[in-house]
N, C-alpha and C positions, 0 to 999 in steps of 0.2 A: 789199644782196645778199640776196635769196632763202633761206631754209633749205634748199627742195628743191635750189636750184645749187650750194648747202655742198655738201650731200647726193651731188650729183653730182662734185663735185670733189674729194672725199674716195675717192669711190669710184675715180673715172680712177688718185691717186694710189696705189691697195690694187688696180689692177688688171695681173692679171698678163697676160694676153693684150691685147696694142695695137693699138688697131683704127683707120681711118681717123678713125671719131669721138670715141676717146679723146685719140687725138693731137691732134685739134682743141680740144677743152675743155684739155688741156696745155698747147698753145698759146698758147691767146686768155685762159684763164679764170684760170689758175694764178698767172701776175703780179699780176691784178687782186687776187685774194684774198689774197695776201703782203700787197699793199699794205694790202687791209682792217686785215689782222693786227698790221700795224707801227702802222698811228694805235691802233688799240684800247689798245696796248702802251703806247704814248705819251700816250694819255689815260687812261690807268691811274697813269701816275707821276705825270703832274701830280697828281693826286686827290691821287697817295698821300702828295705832296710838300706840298699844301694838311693832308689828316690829320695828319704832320709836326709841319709848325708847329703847326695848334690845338691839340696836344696839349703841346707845348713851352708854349703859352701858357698852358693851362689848370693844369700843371707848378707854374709861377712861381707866380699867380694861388694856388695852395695853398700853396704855400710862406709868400707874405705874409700867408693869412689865419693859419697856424699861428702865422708868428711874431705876430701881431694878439694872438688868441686867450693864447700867453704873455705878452703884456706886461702883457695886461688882469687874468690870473691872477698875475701878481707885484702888480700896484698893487692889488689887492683883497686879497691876504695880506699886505701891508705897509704898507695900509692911506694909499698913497700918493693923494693927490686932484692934479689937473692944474690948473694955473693958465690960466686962456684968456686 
């Protein structure tokens, strides 16, 4: 959809005198552009539902290196060596 038919359909919706042509873009125009409005809406959550999780993952993912990072600083000040 067009910016200028935004443009127009914003204005039908902020106009105070109704004219045969306003009513016609009300009509025809103003469902379709709901419709626009509701996928954007819905692929906005998905996104935000994907941002979510990575960030849940990325969460964990710091968490194990912290506890990593401690384990390595106890066996280096306790001078523990790892048997393979």
């Amino acid at each position: 959809m067009g910016s200028s038919l935004v443009i127009a359909l914003f204005s039908v919706v902020l106009a105070t005198d109704y004219t045969p042509q306003t009513i016609h873009y009300a009509k025809h125009y103003i469902p379709a552009l709901c419709l626009c409005v509701i996928r954007k809406i819905t692929e906005l959550e998905e996104e935000l539902k994907v941002v979510t999780n990575n960030m849940k993952s990325l969460e964990i993912a710091e968490q194990e290196v912290c506890m990593a990072i401690a384990r390595c600083r106890f066996m280096r000040r306790n001078n523990v060596t790892q048997i393979l």
